[in-house]
C-alpha positions in Angstrom: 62.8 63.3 231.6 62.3 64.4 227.8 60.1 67.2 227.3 59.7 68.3 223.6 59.7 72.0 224.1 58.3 74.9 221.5 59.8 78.4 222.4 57.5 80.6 220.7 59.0 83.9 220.3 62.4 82.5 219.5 65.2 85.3 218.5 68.5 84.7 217.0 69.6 88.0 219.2 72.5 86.1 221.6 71.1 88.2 224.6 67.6 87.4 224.4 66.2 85.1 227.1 64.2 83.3 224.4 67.9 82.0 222.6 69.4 81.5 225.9 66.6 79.5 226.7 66.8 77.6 223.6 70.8 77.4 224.5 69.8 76.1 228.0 67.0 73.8 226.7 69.7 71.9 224.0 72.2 71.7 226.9 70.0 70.2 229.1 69.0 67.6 226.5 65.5 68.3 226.0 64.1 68.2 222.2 63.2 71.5 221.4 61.7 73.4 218.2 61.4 77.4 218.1 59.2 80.0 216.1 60.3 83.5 215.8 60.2 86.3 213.4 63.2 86.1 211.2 64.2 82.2 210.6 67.4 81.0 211.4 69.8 78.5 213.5 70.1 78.7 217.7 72.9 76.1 218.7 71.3 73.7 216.2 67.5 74.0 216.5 65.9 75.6 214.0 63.7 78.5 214.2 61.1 78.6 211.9 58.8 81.6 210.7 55.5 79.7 210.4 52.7 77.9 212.7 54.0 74.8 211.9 52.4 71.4 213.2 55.1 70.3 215.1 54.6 66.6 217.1 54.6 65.1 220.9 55.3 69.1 222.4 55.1 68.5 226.1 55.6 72.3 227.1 55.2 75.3 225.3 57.3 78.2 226.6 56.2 81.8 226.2 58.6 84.9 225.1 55.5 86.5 223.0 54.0 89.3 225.0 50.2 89.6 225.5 48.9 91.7 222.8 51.3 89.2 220.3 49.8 86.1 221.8 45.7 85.9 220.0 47.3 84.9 216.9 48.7 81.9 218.8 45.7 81.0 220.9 44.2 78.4 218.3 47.5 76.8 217.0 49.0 76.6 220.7 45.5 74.7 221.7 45.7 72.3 218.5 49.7 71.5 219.6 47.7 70.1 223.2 50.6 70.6 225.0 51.0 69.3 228.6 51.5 72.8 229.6 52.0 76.5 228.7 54.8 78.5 230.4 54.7 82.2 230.7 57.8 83.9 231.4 58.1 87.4 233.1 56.0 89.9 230.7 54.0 87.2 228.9 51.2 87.0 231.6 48.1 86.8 229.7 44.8 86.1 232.0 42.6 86.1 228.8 45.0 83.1 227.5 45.1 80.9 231.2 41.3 80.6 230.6 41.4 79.2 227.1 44.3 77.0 228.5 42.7 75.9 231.1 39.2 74.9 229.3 41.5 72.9 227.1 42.9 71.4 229.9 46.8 72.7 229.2 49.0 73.7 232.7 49.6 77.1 233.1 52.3 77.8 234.6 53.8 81.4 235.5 57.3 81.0 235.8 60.9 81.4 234.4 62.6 78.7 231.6 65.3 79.5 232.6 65.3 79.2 236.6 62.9 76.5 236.6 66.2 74.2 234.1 68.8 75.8 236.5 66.5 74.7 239.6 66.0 71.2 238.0 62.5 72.0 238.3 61.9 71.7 234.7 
């Protein structure tokens, strides 16, 4: 199944997790769109530098840490995302209650092991 995915935190470092995720997302056939700090191309998707209103995202996944995330908290919630995926060191309890109170899935777990599990 398709899940439009945003990775927020997007690098175009090849040893991030957030570009091998991206790498891993495009491989695995799901749309995906990325926002990071420097703009740039990862295996074809585009990361972008602003908060832009992207369309139909299913999932958003997480490589922000905590004290980076409150300028997301509004534009993550307007997106309405089926769910929110923190991966290791993006836990953010603060953020699961706004999430939750919008109705959005939390879910603290790994991009990466949950597409190599099929459990995406």
């Amino acid at each position: 199944m398709k899940k439009k995915t945003l990775v927020l935190g997007a690098s175009l470092k090849p040893n991030r997790y957030s570009n091998i995720a991206i790498n891993r997302l495009v491989s695995n056939n799901q749309p995906t769109v990325a926002i990071g700090l420097r703009e740039g191309t990862v295996n074809g998707v585009t990361i972008e530098k602003e908060q832009v209103e992207f369309k139909d995202i299913d999932t958003v996944t997480l490589y922000l840490g905590a004290k980076h995330q409150p300028e997301f908290y509004e534009y993550i919630v307007s997106l309405n995302p089926k769910r929110v995926i923190f991966n290791p060191g993006t836990e953010n309890p603060e953020f699961y209650k706004i999430l939750k109170a919008n109705n959005i899935e939390v879910d603290l777990a790994c991009t990466l092991v949950m597409l190599a599990t099929n459990q995406y």
